[in-house]
N, C-alpha and C positions, 0 to 999 in steps of 0.2 A: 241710205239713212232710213229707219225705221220709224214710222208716226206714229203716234198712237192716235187713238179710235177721237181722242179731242181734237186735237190739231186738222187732222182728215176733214172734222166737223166744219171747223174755221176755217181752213181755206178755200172750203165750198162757198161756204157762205160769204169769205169775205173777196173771193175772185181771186184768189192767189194762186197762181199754177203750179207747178212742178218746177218748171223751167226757171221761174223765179224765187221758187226756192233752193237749186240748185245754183243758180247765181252770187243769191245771198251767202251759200256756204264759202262758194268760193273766192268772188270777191270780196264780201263783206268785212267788217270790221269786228273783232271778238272782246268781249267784255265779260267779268265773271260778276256775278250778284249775286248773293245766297246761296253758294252751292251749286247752282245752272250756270251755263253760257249762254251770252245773248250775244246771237249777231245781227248787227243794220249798216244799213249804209251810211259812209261819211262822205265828204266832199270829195275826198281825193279816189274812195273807190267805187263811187259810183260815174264818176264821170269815165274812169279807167277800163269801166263796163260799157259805158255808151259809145266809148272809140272801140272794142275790143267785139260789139256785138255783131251781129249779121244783119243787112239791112232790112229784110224779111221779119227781122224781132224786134228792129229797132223802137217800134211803135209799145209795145209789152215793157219792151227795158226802161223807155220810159216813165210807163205807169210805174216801176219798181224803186222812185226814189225812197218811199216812209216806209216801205214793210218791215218787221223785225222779225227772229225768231227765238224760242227759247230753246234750248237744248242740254239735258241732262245725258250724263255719258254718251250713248250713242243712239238716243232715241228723242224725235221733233216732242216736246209738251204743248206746244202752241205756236201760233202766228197770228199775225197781223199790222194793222198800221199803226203808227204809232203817230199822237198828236203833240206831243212833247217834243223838248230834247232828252237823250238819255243821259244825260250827265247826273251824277247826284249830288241831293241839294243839300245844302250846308244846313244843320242842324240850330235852330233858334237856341240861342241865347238864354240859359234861364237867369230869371231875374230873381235873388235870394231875397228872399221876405221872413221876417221874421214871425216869430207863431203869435198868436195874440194872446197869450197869457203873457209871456216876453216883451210886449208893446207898450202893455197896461201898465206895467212892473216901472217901464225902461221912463214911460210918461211921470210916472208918480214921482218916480225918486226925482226928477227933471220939475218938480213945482216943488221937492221938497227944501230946494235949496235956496 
């Protein structure tokens, strides 16, 4: 897989290795969002990782439960950890209000009677 020159930036900086990026491709769990794929770890394949690892990386796999990664065709955009869940959140409710020339109008005729 191909980083580009940002992603390279952030796993420096955030400690994420190769090897755990490598992991996350492969076990990780895939989700699309705007056009990228995001993969992280869920419960079932990160633990499927921690039975599956070498004892030697054991300790690495499991700093690797929150890392995510973005991935547009076949090139890394970014990584990192992730403080959330990624699920997406349900969009608030708007509340219809009426305009306030509409208010004044709807008040008036409402003392006119």
């Amino acid at each position: 897989m191909i980083m580009s020159h940002h992603a390279e930036q952030r796993s420096q900086e955030r400690h994420i290795s190769p090897m755990q990026l490598e992991w996350l491709l492969s076990y990780g769990q895939e989700s699309h969002k705007r056009g990228v794929r995001l993969f992280h770890f869920d419960r079932t394949s990160y633990f499927q990782l921690i039975r599956e690892v070498d004892p030697e990386n054991l300790a690495l796999a499991l700093r690797s439960r929150n890392i995510y990664a973005v991935i547009t065709e076949s090139r890394v955009i970014t990584v990192g950890y992730r403080d959330e869940r990624l699920k997406p959140r349900k969009s608030h409710k708007r509340i219809r209000r009426r305009s306030p020339d509409r208010q004044g109008i709807h008040c008036i005729q409402r003392r006119s009677r």
